[in-house]
N, C-alpha and C positions, 0 to 999 in steps of 0.2 A: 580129751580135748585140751589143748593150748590157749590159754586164756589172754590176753591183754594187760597190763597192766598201767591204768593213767592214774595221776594223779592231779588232785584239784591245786587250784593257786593258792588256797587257803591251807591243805595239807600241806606246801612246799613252806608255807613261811609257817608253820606250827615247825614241821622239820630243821628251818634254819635255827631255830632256838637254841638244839641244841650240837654237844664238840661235834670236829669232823668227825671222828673214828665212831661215835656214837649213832652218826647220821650213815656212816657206810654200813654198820653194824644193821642198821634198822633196813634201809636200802638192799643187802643182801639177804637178811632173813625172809622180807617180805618178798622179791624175787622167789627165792628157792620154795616157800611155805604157801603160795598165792597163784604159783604160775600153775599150776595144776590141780584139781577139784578143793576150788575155794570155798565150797559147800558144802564139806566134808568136813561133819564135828569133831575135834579132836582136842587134847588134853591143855591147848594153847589155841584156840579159834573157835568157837560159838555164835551162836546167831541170837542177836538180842530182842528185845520184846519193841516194839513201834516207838520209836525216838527218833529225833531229828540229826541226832549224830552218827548214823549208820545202821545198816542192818544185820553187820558182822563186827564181831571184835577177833584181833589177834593179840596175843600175849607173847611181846619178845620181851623178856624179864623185867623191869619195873617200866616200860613201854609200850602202849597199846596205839592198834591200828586200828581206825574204822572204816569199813567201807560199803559198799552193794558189790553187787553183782547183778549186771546187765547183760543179758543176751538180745543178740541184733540178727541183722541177717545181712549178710555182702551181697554183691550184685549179682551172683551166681547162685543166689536162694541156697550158697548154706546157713550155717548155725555158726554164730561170731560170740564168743564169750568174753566181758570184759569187766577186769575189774577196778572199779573207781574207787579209789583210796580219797577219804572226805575228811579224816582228823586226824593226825596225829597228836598223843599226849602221853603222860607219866602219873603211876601213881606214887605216893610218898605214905605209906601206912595204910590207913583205908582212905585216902583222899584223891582225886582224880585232878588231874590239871592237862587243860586243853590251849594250848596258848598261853593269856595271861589269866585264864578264869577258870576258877575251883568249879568244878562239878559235883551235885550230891550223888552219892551213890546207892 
């Protein structure tokens, strides 16, 4: 299944923070890594424990993505997959930064 990929107004200006080449960098990984079994654990994507910042992370190198995964239904009762990208941030050693605000981790 071919999934969706939206992203929240609050992930786009996390995203704007930072250079172009860093935002296309994150922008293609998450395409290529998200558009197909986004619930699929692997060595850079996890599903985290009940927090308000998501209920997946990806790992694009000192770059993480948070998101869900929502399945809906189209008007012809199939099965619609999508995935809502809700944070982008960076971590700097073991520190997490979302925006303009440290996170513990």
């Amino acid at each position: 299944m071919r999934y969706k990929i939206k992203y929240t107004a609050t992930a786009i200006r996390h995203l704007q923070r930072y250079r172009k080449h860093e935002q296309k960098s994150i922008l293609d990984n998450v395409d290529r890594q998200l558009e197909f079994e986004p619930d699929l654990p692997s060595r850079n994507r996890k599903q985290l424990n009940i927090n308000p910042i998501g209920t997946w992370e990806l790992r694009i190198g000192q770059f993480r993505i948070f998101y869900d995964i929502i399945m809906e239904t189209d008007e012809d009762g199939q099965a619609v997959g999508m995935v809502k990208v809700k944070a982008v941030g960076h971590k700097e050693h073991n520190r997490l930064f979302i925006g303009d605000k440290e996170f513990r981790l």
